[in-house]
Every structure is written in C-alpha cells, then in structure tokens.
N, C-alpha and C positions, 0 to 999 in steps of 0.2 A: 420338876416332877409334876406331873399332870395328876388331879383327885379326882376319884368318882364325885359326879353330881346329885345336887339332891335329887333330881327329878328319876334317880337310880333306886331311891329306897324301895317304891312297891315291887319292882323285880326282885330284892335284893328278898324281902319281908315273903316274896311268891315261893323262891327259890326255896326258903329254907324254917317256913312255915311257923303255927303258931310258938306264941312265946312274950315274955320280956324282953325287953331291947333297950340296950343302951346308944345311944346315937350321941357323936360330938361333929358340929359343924360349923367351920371357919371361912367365912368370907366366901358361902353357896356352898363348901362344898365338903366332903366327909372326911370327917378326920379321922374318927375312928367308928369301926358297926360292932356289934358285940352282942350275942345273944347267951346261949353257954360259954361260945368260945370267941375269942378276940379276934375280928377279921381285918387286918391290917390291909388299906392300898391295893398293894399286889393282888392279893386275891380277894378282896373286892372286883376286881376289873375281872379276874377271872370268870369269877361267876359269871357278872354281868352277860360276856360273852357268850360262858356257854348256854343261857337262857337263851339269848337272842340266837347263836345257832340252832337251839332247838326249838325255838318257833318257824326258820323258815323251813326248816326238817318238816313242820308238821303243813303248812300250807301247799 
C-alpha cells in the first residue's frame, strides 16, 4: 500500500483550511491527517487529487 507523502501536507492543510491538526508520520510518510475528522490513506490521496485536478482546471 502506497502513503501519501509529506511533501502532500500544504495541499492537504490548502484543501481543507484553518484549524488544529493532528498529523502521524512513519518512515516520510502519513499515517494518519486528522483535523475535526480522521482522514484515513484513501482519502488522503483523494483530495490530494482533486486539488491537483483543480489547479490544471484553473491554468
């Protein structure tokens, strides 16, 4: 199973704005994001995505 990377957080932090955060990272990479709600892997990556779809959206 592939983990989002850290170099993922300020997307992750853009995507879903201010707050407290709890961040766990194992050997580079996230284990778990958690703001209100626990974003597990999976969607992790999803966001990830849909940010980066919606930046070429906007170029």
């Amino acid at each position: 199973m592939s983990l989002a990377k850290i170099k993922h957080i300020p997307f992750l932090i853009k995507k879903l704005g201010d707050g407290e955060y709890r961040i766990k990272i194992k050997e580079g990479k996230i284990q778990i994001f958690s703001k209100n709600k626990r974003y597990e892997n999976e969607e992790i990556k999803k966001i990830i995505e849909e940010i980066k779809e919606n930046e070429k959206d906007e170029c």
